[in-house]
N, C-alpha and C positions, 0 to 999 in steps of 0.2 A: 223513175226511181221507185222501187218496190217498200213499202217502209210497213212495218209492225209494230202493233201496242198493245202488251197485251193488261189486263184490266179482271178485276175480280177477287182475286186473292186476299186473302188474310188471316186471321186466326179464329178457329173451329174448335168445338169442342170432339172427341174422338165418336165416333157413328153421324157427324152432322153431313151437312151439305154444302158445296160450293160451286157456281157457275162461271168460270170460268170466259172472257170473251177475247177475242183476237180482232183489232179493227185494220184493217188493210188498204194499202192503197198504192197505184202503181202496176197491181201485177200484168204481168204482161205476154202470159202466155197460157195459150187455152188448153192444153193437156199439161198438167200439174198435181202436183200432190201439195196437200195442207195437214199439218201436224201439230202432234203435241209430246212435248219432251218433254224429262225435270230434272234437275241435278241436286244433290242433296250434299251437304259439306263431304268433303274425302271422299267422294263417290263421282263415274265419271256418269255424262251426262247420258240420259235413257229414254228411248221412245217409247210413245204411251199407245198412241193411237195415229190414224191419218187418214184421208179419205181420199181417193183418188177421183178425178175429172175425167180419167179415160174411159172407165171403166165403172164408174159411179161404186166401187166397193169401199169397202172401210174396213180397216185394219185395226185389231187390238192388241198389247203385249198381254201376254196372260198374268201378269199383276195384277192387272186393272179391270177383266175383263167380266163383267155383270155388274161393276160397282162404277166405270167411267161410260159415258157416251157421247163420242164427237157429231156434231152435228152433219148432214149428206155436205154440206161444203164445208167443213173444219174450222170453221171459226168462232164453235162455241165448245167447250169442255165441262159439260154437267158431271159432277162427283159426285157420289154418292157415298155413305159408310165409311168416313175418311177414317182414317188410322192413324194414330204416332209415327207411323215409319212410311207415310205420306209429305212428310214435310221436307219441302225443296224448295227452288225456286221455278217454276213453269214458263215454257219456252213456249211461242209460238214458232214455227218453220212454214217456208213456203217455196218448193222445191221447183223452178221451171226448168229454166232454161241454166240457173244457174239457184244453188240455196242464197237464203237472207233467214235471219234470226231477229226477232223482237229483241225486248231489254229483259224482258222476264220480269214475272209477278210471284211473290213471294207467299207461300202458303205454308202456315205452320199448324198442326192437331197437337192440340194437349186441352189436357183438361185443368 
């Protein structure tokens, strides 16, 4: 059984930093993809980043892209220059053979 927690989140002030971790266990299939979502209230949920196992690449959304970095196996999300309009809750994903979602960690930017 594939299971996700993901870990890190909290409240930032606007330009800080947050690391992000995903702790896994279960997975069970060696060409996969590991991600990072967030969904923010009245907004539907959004991919950030992910890193594929077939291909060793890694994908960014262009929101995020020079200010997030998933790590080559996705289960760490370093932020960088967080924003106000960063604040969601962060999803780990773990795509094999079939998805599983963590419970999500909540990260809010205000000053």
């Amino acid at each position: 059984q594939v299971q996700l927690v993901e870990s890190g989140g909290g409240l930032v002030q606007p330009g800080g930093s947050l690391r992000l971790s995903c702790a896994a266990s279960g997975l069970n299939s060696e060409y996969h993809y590991i991600g990072w979502f967030r969904q923010a209230p009245g907004k539907e949920r959004e991919g950030l980043a992910c890193s594929s196992s077939s291909n060793s690449r890694i994908y960014y959304a262009d929101s995020v892209k020079g200010r997030f970095t998933i790590s080559r196996n996705g289960l760490y999300l370093q932020m960088n220059m967080l924003k106000p309009e960063d604040t969601a809750v962060y999803y780990c994903n773990y795509f094999g053979v079939r998805g599983y979602w963590g419970q999500g960690t909540q990260v809010t930017v205000s000053s």
